[in-house]
C-alpha positions as CSV (number, residue, x, y, z in Angstrom):
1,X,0.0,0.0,0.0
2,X,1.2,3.2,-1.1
3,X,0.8,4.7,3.0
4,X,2.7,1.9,4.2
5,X,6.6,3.8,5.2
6,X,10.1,1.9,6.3
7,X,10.6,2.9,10.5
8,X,13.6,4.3,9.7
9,X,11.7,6.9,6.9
10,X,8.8,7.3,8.9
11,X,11.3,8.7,12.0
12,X,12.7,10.9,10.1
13,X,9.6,12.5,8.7
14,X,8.6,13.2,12.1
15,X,11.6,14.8,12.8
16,X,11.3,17.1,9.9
17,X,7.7,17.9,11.1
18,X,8.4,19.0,14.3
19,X,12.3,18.7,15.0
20,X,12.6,20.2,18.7
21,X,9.6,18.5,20.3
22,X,10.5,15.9,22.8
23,X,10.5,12.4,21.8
24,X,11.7,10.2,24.2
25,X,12.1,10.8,27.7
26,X,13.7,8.8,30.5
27,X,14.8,9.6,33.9
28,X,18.0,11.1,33.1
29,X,17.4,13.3,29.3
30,X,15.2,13.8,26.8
31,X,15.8,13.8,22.9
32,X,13.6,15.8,20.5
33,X,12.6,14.1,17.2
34,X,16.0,15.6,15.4
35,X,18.4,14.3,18.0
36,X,16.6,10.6,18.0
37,X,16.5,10.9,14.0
38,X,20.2,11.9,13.3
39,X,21.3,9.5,16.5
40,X,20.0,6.7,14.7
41,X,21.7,7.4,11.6
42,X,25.1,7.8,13.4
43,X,23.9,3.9,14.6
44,X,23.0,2.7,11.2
45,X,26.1,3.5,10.0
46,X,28.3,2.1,13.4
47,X,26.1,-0.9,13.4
48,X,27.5,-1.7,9.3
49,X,30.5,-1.5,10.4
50,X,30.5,-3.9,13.3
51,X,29.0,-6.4,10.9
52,X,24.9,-6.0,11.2
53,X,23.6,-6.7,7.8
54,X,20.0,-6.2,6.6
55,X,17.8,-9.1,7.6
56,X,20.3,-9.8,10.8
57,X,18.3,-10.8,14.3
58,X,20.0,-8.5,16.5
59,X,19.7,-9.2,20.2
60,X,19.2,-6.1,22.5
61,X,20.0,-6.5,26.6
62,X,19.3,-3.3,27.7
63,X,17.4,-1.4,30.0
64,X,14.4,0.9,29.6
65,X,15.6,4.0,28.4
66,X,16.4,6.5,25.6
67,X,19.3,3.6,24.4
68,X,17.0,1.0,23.9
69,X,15.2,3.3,21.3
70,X,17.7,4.6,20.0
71,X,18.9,1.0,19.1
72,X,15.7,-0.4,17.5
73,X,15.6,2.5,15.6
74,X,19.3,2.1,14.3
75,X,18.8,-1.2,13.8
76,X,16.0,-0.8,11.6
77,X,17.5,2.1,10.0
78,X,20.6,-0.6,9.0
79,X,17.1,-2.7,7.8
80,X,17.9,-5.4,10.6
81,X,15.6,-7.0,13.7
82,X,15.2,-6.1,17.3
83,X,15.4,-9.0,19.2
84,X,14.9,-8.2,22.6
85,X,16.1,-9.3,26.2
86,X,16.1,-8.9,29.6
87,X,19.2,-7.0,30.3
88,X,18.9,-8.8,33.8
89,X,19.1,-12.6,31.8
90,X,21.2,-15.5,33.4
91,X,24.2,-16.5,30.8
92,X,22.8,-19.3,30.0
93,X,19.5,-18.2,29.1
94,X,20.5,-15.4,27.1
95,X,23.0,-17.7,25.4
96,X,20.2,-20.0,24.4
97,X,17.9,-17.0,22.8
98,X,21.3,-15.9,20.8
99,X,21.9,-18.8,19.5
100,X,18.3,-19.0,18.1
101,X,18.6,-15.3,16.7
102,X,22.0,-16.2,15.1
103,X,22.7,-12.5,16.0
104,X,26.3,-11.2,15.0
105,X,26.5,-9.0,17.7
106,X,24.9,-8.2,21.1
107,X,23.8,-4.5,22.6
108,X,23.5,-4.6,26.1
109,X,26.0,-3.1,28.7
110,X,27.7,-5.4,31.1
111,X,25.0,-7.1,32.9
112,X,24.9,-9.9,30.4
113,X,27.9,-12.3,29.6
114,X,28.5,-13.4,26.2
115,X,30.6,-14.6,23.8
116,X,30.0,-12.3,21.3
117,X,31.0,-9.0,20.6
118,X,28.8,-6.7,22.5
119,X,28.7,-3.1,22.1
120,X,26.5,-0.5,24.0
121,X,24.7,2.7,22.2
122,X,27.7,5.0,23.4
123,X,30.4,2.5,22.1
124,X,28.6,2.2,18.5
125,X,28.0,6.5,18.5
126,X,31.8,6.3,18.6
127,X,32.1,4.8,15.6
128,X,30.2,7.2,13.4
129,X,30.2,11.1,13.4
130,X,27.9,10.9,10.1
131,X,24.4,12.0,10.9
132,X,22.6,12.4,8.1
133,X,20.5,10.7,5.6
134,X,20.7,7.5,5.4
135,X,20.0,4.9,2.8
136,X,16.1,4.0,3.1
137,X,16.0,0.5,3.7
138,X,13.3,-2.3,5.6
139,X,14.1,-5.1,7.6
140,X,12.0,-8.3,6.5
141,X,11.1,-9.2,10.0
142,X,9.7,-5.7,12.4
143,X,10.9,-7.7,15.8
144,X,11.4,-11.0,17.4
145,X,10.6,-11.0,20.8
146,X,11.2,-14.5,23.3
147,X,9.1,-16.7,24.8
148,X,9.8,-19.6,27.5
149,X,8.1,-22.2,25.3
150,X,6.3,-25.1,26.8
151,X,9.2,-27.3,26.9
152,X,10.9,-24.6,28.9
153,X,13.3,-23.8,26.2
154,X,13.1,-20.4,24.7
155,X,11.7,-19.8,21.6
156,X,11.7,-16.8,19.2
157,X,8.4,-15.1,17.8
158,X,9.0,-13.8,14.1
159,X,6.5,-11.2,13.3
160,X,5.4,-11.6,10.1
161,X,4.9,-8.7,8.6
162,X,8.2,-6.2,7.7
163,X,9.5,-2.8,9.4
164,X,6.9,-0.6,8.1
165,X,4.0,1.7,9.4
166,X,1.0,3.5,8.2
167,X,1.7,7.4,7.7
168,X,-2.1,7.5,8.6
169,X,-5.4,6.5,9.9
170,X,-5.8,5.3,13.7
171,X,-3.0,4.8,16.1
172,X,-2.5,1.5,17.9
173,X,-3.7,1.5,20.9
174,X,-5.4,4.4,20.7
175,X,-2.6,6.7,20.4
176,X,-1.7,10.0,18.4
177,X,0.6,12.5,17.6
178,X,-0.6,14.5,20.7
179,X,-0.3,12.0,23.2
180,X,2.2,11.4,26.0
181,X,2.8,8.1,26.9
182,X,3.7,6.6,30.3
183,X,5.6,3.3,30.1
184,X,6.1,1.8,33.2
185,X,6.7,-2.0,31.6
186,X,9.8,-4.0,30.5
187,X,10.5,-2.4,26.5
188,X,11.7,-6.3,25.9
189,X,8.0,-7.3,26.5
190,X,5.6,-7.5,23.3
191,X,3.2,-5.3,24.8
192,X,5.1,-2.6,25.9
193,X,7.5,-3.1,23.1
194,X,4.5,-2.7,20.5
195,X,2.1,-0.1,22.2
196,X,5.6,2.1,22.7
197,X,6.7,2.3,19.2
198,X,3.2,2.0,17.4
199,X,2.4,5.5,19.5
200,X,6.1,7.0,18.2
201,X,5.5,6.0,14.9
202,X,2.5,8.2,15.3
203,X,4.4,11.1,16.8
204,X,3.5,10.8,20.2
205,X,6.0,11.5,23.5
206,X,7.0,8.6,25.1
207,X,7.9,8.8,28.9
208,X,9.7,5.6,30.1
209,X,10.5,4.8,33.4
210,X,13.4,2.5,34.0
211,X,11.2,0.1,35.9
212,X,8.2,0.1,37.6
213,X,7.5,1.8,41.0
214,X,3.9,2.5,41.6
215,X,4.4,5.9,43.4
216,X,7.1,6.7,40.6
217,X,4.4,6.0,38.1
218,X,1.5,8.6,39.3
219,X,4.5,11.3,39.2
220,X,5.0,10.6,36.0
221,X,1.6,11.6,34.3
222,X,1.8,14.5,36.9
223,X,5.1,16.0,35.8
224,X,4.4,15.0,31.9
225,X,1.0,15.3,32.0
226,X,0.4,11.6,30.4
227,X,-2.3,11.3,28.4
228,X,-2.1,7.1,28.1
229,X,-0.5,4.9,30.2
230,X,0.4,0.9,30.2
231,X,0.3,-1.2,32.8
232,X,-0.3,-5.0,33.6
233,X,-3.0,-6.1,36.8
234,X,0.3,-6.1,39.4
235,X,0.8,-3.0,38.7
236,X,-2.7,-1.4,39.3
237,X,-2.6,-3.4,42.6
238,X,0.2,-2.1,44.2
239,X,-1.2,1.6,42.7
240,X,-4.0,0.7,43.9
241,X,-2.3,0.0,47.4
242,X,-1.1,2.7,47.6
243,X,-1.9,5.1,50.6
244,X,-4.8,7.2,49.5
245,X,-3.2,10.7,50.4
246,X,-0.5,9.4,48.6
247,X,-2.6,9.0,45.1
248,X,-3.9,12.4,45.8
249,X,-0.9,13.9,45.6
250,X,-0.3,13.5,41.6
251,X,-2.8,15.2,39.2
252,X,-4.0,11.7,37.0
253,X,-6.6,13.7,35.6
254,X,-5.1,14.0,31.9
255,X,-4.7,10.4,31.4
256,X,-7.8,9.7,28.8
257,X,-6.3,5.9,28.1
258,X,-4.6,3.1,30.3
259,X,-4.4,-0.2,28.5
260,X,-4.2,-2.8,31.1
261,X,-3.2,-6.4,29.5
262,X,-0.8,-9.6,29.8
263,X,-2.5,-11.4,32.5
264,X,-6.4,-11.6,33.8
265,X,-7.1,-8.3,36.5
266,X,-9.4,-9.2,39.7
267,X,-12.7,-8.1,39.2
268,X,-12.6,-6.0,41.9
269,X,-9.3,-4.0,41.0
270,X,-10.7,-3.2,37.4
271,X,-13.8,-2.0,38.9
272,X,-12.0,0.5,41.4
273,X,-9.7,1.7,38.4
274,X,-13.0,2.3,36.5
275,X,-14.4,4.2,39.2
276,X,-11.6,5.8,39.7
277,X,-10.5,7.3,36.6
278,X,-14.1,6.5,34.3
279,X,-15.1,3.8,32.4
280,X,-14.3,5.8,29.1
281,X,-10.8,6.0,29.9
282,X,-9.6,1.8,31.1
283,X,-9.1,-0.6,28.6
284,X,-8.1,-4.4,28.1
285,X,-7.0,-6.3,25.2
286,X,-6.1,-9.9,25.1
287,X,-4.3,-11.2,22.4
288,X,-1.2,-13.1,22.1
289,X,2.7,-11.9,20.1
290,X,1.6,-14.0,17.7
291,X,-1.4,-11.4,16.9
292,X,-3.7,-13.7,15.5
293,X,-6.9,-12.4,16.5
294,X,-7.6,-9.7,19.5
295,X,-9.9,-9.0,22.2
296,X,-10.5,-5.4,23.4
297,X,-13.3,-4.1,25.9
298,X,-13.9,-0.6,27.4
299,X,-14.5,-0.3,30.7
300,X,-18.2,0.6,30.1
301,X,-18.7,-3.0,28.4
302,X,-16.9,-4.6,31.3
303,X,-19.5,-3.0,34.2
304,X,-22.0,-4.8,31.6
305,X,-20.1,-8.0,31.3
306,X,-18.3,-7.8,34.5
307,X,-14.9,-10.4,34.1
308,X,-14.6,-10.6,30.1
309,X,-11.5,-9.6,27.8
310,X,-14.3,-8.2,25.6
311,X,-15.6,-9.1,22.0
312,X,-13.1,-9.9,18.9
313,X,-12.0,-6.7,17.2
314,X,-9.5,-8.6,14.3
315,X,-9.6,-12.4,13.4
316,X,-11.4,-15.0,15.1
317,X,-11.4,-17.0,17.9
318,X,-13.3,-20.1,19.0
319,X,-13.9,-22.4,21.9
320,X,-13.4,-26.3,21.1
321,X,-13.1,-29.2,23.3
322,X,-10.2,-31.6,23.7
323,X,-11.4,-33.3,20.5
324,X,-11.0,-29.9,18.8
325,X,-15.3,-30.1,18.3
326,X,-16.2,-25.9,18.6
327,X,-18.4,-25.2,21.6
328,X,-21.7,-23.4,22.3
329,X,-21.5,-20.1,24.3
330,X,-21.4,-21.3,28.0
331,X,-19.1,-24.0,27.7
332,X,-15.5,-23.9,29.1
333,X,-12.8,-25.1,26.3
334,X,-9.4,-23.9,24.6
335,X,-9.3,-21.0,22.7
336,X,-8.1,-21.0,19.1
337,X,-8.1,-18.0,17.1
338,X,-7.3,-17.5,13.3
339,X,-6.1,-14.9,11.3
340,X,-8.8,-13.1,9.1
341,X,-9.1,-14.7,5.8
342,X,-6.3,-13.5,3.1
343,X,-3.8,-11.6,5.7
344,X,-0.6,-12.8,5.3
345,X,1.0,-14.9,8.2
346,X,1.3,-12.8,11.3
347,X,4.0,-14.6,12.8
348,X,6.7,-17.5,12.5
349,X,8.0,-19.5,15.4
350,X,12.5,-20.4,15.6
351,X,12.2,-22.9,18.5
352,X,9.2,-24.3,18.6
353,X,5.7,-25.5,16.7
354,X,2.3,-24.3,17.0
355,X,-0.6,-25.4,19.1
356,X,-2.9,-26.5,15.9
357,X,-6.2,-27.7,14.6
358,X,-7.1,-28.4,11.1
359,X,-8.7,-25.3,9.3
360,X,-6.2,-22.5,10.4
361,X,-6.7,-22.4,14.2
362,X,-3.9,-22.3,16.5
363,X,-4.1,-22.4,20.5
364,X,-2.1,-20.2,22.7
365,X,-3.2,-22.5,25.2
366,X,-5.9,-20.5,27.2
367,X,-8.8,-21.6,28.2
368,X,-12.1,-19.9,28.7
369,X,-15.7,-19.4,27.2
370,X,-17.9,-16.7,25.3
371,X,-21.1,-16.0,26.1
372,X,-24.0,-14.7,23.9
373,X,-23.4,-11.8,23.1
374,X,-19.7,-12.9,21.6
375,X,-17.7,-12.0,24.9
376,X,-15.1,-13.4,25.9
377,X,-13.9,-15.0,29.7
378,X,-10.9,-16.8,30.5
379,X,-11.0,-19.1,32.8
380,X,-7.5,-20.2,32.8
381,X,-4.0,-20.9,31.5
382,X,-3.3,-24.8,30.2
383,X,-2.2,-26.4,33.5
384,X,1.9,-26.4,32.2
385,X,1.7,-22.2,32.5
386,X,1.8,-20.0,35.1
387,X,1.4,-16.1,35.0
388,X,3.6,-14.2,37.1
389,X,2.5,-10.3,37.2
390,X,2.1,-10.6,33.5
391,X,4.7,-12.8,32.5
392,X,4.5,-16.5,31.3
393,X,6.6,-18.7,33.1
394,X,7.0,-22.5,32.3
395,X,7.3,-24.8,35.0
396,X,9.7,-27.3,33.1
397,X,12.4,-24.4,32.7
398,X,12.2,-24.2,36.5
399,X,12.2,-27.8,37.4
400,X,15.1,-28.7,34.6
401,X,17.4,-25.8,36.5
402,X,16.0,-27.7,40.0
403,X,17.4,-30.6,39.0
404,X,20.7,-29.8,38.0
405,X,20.8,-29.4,41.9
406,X,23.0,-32.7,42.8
407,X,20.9,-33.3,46.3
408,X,17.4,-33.2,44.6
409,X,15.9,-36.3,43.7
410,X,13.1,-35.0,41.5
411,X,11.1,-31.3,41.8
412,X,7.3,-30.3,40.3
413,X,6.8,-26.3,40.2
414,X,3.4,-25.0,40.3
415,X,1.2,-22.1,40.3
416,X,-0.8,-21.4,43.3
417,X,-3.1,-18.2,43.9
418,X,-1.6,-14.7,44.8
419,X,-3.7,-11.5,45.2
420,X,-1.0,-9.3,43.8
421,X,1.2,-11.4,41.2
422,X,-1.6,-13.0,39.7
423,X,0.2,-16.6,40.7
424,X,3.4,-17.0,42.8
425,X,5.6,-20.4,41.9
426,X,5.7,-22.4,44.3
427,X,8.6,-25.7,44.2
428,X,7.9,-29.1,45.8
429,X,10.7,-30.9,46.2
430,X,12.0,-34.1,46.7
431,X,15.1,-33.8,48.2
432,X,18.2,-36.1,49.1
433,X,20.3,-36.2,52.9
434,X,21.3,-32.2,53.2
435,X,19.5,-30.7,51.1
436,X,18.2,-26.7,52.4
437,X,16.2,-24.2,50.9
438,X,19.5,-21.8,51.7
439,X,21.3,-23.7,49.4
440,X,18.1,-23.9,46.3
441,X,17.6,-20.2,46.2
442,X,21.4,-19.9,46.1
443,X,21.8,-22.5,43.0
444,X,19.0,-20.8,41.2
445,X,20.4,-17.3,42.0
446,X,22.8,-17.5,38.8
447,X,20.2,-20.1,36.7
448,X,16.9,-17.7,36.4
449,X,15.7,-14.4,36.4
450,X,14.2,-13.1,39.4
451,X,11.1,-13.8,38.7
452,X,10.9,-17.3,37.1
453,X,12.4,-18.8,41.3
454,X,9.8,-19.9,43.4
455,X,8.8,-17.8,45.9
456,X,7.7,-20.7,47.9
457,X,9.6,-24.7,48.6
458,X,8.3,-27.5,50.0
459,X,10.0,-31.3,50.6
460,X,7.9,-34.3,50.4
461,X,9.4,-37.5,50.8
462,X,6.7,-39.2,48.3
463,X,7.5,-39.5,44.9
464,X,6.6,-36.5,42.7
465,X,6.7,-38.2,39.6
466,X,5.6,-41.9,38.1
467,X,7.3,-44.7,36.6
468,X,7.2,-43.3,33.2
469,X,8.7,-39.6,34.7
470,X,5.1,-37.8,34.8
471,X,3.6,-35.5,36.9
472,X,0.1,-34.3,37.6
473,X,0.8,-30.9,38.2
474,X,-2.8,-29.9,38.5
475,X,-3.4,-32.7,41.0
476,X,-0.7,-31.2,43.1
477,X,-1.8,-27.4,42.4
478,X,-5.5,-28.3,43.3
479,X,-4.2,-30.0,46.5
480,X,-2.1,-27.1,47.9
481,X,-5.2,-24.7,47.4
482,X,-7.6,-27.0,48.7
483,X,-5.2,-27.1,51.8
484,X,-4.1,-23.1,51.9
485,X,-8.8,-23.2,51.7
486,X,-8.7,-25.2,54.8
487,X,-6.3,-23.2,56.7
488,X,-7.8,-20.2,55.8
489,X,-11.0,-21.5,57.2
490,X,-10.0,-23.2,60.3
């Protein structure tokens, strides 16, 4: 389509537009659209010469900040990939998600180890003095974000679609040029990843905070006067939590979206944010990085349909039984969505295969139900997943790294119920002579990232597993609840 632009081309229109208006913000500078557009030039060309060619997966460590924009831009600008990382990854985890992305080089600073050449933003400026123009050119693949996998090894998701925007019509997630946007979420996260460069592409100011702090957060859209804000159901909690005098401090009363998304919000926190700041201006959208098919609901649909994601706005999505049959509204099965018929293929998996049934539909392993009127509920994750404040974790990554341990005979990780995090992991364990906790959260110290450990152990001297190396982990979920129920209640 003749709107459709390169990143790169589209960045530096808006700097031409309106060259000293900020651009990004982060808690040490700003840059204006000039200084992000002829920074990013400077990288194109530094990136080249340290070997990034167009169509290159280049994985990005860093940290929220101007650098980590600056570098997706550059990267596309050189018509290669952002593939991005924790910059807080164990070795061997980021080593594994490298090795996937075959990337040449690594930016990140010094938190992550690696083999490879690594360079950081200030390191490639260096390199180049040349700001200007240059050479328009589009990576094949826009980004190509990670994902744990079922198996607990990591896996890469491809977007399918190139480095290009739409000069015009409607922003994603309800942005525009005249918005300032609050990102209080992890860049190397789809969602904030997306939602912050699909609102820069439109001109908007983003305002990222290095990580999230809920007090931090509120004195953001004061100072900047945010407009739209991100956040993800532990967030709004401990905002929520917050001391009431201390919410009234900061003047929220600009903000006319928040997007809350990545894991289900209690019924009774969305309804005090709704309250709180209007039904007009909270919304939710379920979808996965694949981006089959999405979800979105106002806040004024949820008071009507109190606990859905909302109706499909793109693609499909069914219910069907674990004979893949479709169900009637009402009934509880996994959901499958499709792309609409004729779009090209949204996404490509490096690492692992799809969830599939025949006719196009693929699972990303929820479960849930719609009802009448086409809205959706999820009822829960497939019983190998657990969401922690928004993020997936598998328990198989975590029991593989438990039993590298030499004193644990065999370990089963599960999800049990936690107000703020949404889940917390908890490890049963069954453990040979010796064998502490001390000496578990000190071996998985260097093995996971902070929030893939459990937060919880217990030792059981029955076996976990069967004969054939199995392991009903909902069994042993729906056991520990049943018992945290009867404590509760005694």
């Amino acid at each position: 389509m003749e709107d459709r632009i390169s990143l790169g081309a589209r960045l530096t229109e808006l700097a031409a537009e309106h060259p000293d208006k900020p651009a990004v913000t982060d808690e040490k500078r700003t840059v204006t659209w000039r200084e992000l557009d002829r920074r990013t030039n400077r990288l194109a060309r530094a990136l080249e010469k340290v070997g990034v060619k167009q169509g290159d997966l280049v994985t990005i460590g860093l940290p929220n900040g101007v650098d980590f924009v600056e570098a997706c831009y550059g990267l596309w600008k050189a018509g290669a990939t952002p593939q991005p990382i924790s910059y807080r990854l164990p070795a061997n985890e980021a080593e594994a998600v490298m090795a996937l992305a075959e990337t040449p080089i690594l930016l990140a600073g010094d938190t992550i180890e690696s083999s490879r050449p690594r360079y950081d933003v200030d390191t490639l400026l260096a390199l180049s003095d040349d700001d200007s123009p240059v050479e328009d050119r589009i990576a094949p693949i826009y980004k190509a974000p990670t994902s744990g996998g079922s198996t607990g090894r990591p896996k890469l998701i491809l977007s399918g679609g190139p480095g290009v925007t739409l000069r015009d019509g409607p922003g994603a997630y309800r942005t525009d040029a005249d918005d300032v946007m609050i990102m209080p979420g992890p860049l190397y996260h789809n969602g904030p990843f997306t939602s912050s460069f699909g609102g820069l592409n439109k001109g908007a100011h983003l305002v990222v905070l290095p990580r999230f702090d809920a007090e931090k957060t509120l004195a953001a859209v004061h100072e900047h006067g945010g407009t739209w804000m991100y956040l993800v159901p532990t967030m709004m909690s401990r905002i929520w939590r917050l001391p009431e005098d201390v919410r009234a401090k900061y003047d929220v009363s600009t903000l006319r979206t928040v997007w809350h998304l990545a894991a289900p919000c209690p019924p009774w926190l969305k309804e005090a944010w709704i309250h709180w700041l209007g039904p007009e201006v909270i919304m939710e959208l379920y979808a996965g990085t694949e981006a089959q098919a999405v979800t979105i609901i106002t806040g004024a649909e949820w008071l009507a349909h109190r606990g859905s994601v909302g109706k499909v706005a793109f693609g499909e999505m069914k219910a069907f039984d674990k004979d893949g049959n479709p169900l009637p509204p009402g009934e509880i099965g996994e959901v499958y969505m499709r792309r609409p018929e004729g779009m090209d293929v949204s996404y490509h998996y490096r690492g692992a295969e799809a969830r599939t049934l025949p006719g196009g539909w693929e699972s990303l392993g929820d479960i849930g139900s719609f009802d009448e009127d086409g809205y959706l509920y999820l009822a829960d994750r497939r019983t190998d997943m657990i969401l922690v404040g928004g993020s997936n974790v598998y328990p198989a990554e975590i029991e593989a790294a438990l039993d590298e341990h030499p004193l644990v005979q065999s370990s089963a990780v599960v999800g049990l119920p936690d107000e703020e995090m949404g889940s917390l992991i908890h490890a049963i364990i069954q453990p040979r002579a010796g064998l502490s906790e001390e000496a578990l959260r000190e071996h998985l110290r260097t093995l996971l990232v902070a929030y893939k450990q459990p937060r919880t152990y217990e030792f059981v001297s029955e076996n976990i597993r069967d004969d054939a190396g199995k392991v009903r982990r909902t069994q042993l979920r729906d056991e520990r609840i049943a018992r945290m129920k009867a404590t509760e209640e005694a």
